[in-house]
C-alpha positions in Angstrom: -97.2 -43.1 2.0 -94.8 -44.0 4.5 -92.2 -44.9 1.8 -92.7 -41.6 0.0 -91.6 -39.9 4.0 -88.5 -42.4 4.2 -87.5 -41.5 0.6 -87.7 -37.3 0.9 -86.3 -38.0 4.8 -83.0 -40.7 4.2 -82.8 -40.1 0.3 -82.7 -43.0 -2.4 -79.6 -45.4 -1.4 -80.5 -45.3 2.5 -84.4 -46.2 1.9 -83.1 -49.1 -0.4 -81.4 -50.2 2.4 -83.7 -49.9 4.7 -86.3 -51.7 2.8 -83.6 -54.4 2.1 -82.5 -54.7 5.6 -86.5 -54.8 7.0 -87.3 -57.5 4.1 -84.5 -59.6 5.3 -86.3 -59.5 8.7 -89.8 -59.9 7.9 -88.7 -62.0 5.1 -91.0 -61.1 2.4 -89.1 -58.6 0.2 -90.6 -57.2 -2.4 -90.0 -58.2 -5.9 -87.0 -57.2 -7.5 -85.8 -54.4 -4.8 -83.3 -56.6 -3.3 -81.6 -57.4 -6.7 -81.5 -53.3 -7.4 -80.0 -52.7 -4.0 -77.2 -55.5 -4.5 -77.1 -54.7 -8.0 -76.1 -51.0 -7.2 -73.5 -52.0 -4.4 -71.8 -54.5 -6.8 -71.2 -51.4 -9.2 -69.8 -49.1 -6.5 -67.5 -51.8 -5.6 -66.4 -52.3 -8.8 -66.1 -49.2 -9.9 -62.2 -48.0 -9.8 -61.2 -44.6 -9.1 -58.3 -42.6 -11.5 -54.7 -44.1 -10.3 -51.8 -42.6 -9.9 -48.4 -44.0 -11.4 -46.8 -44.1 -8.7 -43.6 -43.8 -10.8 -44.4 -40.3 -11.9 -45.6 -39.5 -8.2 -41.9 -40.8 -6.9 -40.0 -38.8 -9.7 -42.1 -35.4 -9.2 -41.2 -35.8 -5.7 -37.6 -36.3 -5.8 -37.5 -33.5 -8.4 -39.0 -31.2 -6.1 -36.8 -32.3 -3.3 -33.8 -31.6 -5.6 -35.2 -28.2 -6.3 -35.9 -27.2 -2.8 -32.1 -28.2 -1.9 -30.7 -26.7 -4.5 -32.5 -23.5 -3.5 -31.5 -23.3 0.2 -27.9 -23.9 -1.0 -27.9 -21.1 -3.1 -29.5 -19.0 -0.5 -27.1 -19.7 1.7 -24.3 -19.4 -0.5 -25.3 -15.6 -1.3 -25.5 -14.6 2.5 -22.2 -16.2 3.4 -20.8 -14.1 0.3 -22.1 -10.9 1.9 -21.1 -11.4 4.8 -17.6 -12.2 3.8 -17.1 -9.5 2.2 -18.3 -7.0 5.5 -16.1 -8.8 7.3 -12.6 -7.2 7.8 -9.5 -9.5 8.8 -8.4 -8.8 12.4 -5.0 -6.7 11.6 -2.3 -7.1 14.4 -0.7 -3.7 15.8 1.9 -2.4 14.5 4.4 -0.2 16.3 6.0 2.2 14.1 8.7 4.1 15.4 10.9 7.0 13.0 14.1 7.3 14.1 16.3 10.1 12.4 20.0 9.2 12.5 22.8 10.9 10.1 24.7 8.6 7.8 28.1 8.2 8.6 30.9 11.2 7.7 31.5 11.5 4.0 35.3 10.7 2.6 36.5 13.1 0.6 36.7 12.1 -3.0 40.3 11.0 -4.8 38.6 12.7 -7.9 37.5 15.8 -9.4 34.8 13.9 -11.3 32.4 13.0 -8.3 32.6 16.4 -6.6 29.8 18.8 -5.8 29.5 21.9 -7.8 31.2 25.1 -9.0 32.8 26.8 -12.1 32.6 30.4 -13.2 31.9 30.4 -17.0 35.3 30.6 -17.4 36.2 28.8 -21.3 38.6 26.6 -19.8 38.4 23.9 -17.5 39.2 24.3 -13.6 43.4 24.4 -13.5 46.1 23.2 -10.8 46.2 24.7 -7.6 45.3 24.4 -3.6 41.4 24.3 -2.8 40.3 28.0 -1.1 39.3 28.4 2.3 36.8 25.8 3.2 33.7 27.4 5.1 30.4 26.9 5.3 29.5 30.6 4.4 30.7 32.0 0.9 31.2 35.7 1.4 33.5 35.8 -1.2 33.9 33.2 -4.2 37.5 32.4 -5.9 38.5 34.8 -9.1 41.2 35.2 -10.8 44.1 37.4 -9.3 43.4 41.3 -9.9 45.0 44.0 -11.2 45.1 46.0 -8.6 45.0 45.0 -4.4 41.6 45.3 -2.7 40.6 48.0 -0.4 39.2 45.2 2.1 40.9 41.8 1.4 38.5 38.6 2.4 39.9 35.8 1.8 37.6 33.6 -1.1 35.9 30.1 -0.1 33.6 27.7 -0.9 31.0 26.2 0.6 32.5 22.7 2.2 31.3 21.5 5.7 33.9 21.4 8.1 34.2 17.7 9.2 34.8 17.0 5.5 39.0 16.4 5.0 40.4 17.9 2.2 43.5 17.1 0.4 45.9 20.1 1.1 49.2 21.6 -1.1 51.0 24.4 -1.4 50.5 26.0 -4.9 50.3 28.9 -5.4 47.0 29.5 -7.9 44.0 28.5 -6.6 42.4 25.4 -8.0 41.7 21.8 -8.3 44.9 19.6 -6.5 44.3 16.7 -9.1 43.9 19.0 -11.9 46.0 18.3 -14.9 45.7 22.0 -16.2 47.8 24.8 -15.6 47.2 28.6 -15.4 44.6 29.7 -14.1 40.8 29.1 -14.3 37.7 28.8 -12.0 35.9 26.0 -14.3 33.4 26.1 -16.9 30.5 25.4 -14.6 27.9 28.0 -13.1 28.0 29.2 -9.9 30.2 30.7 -7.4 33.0 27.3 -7.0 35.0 26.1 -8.8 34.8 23.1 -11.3 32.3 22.3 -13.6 29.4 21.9 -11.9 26.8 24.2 -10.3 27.1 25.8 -7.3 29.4 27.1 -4.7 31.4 24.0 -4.4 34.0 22.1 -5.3 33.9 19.6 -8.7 30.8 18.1 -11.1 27.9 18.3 -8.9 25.5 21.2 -7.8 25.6 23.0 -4.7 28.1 23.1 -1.8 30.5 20.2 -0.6 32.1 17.8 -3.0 29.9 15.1 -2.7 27.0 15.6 -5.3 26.1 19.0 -3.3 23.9 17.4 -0.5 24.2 18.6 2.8 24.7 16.2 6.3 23.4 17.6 9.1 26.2 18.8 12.2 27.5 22.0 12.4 25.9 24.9 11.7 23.1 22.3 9.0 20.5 21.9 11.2 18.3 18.6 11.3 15.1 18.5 9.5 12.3 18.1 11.5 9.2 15.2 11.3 5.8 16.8 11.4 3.8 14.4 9.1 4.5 10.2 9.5 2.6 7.6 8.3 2.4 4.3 9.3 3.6 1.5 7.3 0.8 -1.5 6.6 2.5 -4.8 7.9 3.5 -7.3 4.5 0.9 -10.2 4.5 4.3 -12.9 4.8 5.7 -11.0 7.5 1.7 -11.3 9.4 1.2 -14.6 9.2 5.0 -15.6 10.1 4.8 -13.0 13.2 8.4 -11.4 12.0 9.1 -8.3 13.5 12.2 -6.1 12.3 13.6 -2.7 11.8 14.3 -1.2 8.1 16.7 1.8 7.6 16.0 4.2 5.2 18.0 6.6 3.6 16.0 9.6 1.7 17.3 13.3 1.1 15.1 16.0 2.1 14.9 18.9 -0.3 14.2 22.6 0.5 10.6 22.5 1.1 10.8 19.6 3.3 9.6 16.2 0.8 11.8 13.2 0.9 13.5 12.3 -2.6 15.6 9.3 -3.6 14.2 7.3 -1.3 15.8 4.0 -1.0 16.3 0.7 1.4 19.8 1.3 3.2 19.4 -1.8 5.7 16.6 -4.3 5.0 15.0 -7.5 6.4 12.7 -9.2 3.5 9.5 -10.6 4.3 8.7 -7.6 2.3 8.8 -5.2 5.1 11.2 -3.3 2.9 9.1 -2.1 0.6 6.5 -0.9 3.0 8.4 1.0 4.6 10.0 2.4 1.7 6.3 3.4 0.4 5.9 4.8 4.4 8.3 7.0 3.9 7.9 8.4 0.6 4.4 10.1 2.4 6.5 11.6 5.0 6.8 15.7 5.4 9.4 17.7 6.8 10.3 21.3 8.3 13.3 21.3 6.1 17.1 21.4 7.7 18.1 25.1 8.3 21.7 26.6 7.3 22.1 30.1 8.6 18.3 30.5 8.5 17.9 29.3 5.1 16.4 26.0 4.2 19.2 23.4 2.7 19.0 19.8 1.0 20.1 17.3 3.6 20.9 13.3 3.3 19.3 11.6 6.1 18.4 7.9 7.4 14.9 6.8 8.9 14.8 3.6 11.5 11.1 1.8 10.6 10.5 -0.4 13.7 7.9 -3.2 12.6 6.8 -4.8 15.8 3.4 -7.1 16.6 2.3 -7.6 19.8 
């Protein structure tokens, strides 16, 4: 009876023992009971769990420690991409100064082929004979001689500004002085001059002057004035090198105030030039005044590169 208690109480394997450990005591163990229990502790011992290669353990692991690595790295490759390409390049100031000069006083031409601009549709070319008066207001343009005297006489002109020297003579017709021609003829060009150009000047070109028909500023050509700038970006060379320079530009300013035929007049590399070339092409100006009418004018603008 008591064994049955022990067995429900302590369960199979601890009432073995306990019968094994109080027959080694007492001494008298029943038959057979201590050759189960060492019987049944001879097959736990023996009895080998499932093994591991520890091989395939090792290579699992230093797989998944290649994976891991591999993972972070990537990681942190992508957020150092992002963030490189937020992040802006500190750009050092620049100090852009425009500084309008005039280029230097024309020279008038030995020949008839660089002037500015004239003719009369006449069929024959401009002939022999002293220039009219030069002014820089046409009331009256050269024609031929008439028939009869004027009521009013005005003396013709062309338009020519007055710090431009002019070869003089004293023929009598009015005409080109290097002309090979003789008799008498305005030009076969349009306008009011003479030549064959266009215009109220004096040779091939268009408009007043002799000189391809662009006004200078002086006189009675007012200056054009700067009402929208823009500020060159700094070359990358001349950046990291820490050149500073000025570049002079020349550009002709048309009617409506837009520079054309922009162009370096007085560089310093490090590709500076062409920066402020591309500056200035973005610049807008009140045009240059003549007798309160907007003129084409020939200019220079001083681009002061300077980092600090």
């Amino acid at each position: 009876m008591s064994e049955v208690i022990a067995i429900q109480e302590f369960g199979e394997f601890d009432t073995l023992l306990q019968h094994v450990l109080r027959d080694r005591v007492t001494a008298t163990a029943p038959g057979g009971l201590e050759q189960r229990l060492l019987a049944r502790l001879a097959q736990q011992e023996t009895a080998r769990p499932f093994a591991f290669d520890e091989r395939v353990v090792t290579q699992r692991s230093a797989a998944s420690l290649w994976v891991a690595v591999g993972a972070h790295a990537a990681a942190i490759l992508a957020i150092f991409t992002v963030v490189s390409q937020h992040m802006q390049t500190a750009q050092p100031k620049v100090k852009v100064m425009a500084t309008l000069t005039v280029p230097p006083p024309l020279v008038a031409p030995k020949r008839v082929s660089i002037g500015g601009g004239g003719g009369q549709h006449d069929l024959a070319p401009v002939t022999q004979g002293h220039l009219p008066k030069l002014a820089q207001q046409q009331f009256l343009p050269p024609k031929a001689p008439p028939t009869a005297a004027p009521k009013l006489a005005v003396e013709p002109s062309v338009v020519v500004q007055p710090d431009l020297k002019m070869a003089t003579n004293t023929m009598p017709n009015i005409g080109v002085p290097t002309s090979s021609l003789k008799g008498f003829s305005m030009g076969n060009g349009t306008g009011t001059g003479i030549g064959s150009g266009v215009g109220d000047g004096v040779g091939l070109g268009s408009g007043g002057n002799t000189g391809g028909g662009v006004m200078r500023v002086g006189g009675s050509v007012h200056a054009p004035l700067l009402i929208h700038e823009v500020d060159p970006q700094f070359s990358e060379e001349a950046r990291k090198a820490k050149f500073s320079g000025n570049v002079v530009v020349y550009l002709i300013v048309d009617e409506q105030g837009d520079p054309s035929h922009v162009r370096v007049a007085r560089g310093v590399g490090m590709g500076l030039d062409e920066k402020a070339v591309e500056a200035v092409r973005e610049y807008r100006f009140k045009p240059a005044m003549q007798n309160g009418k907007p003129v084409r004018v020939e200019m220079n603008v001083e681009v002061n590169f300077q980092i600090f």
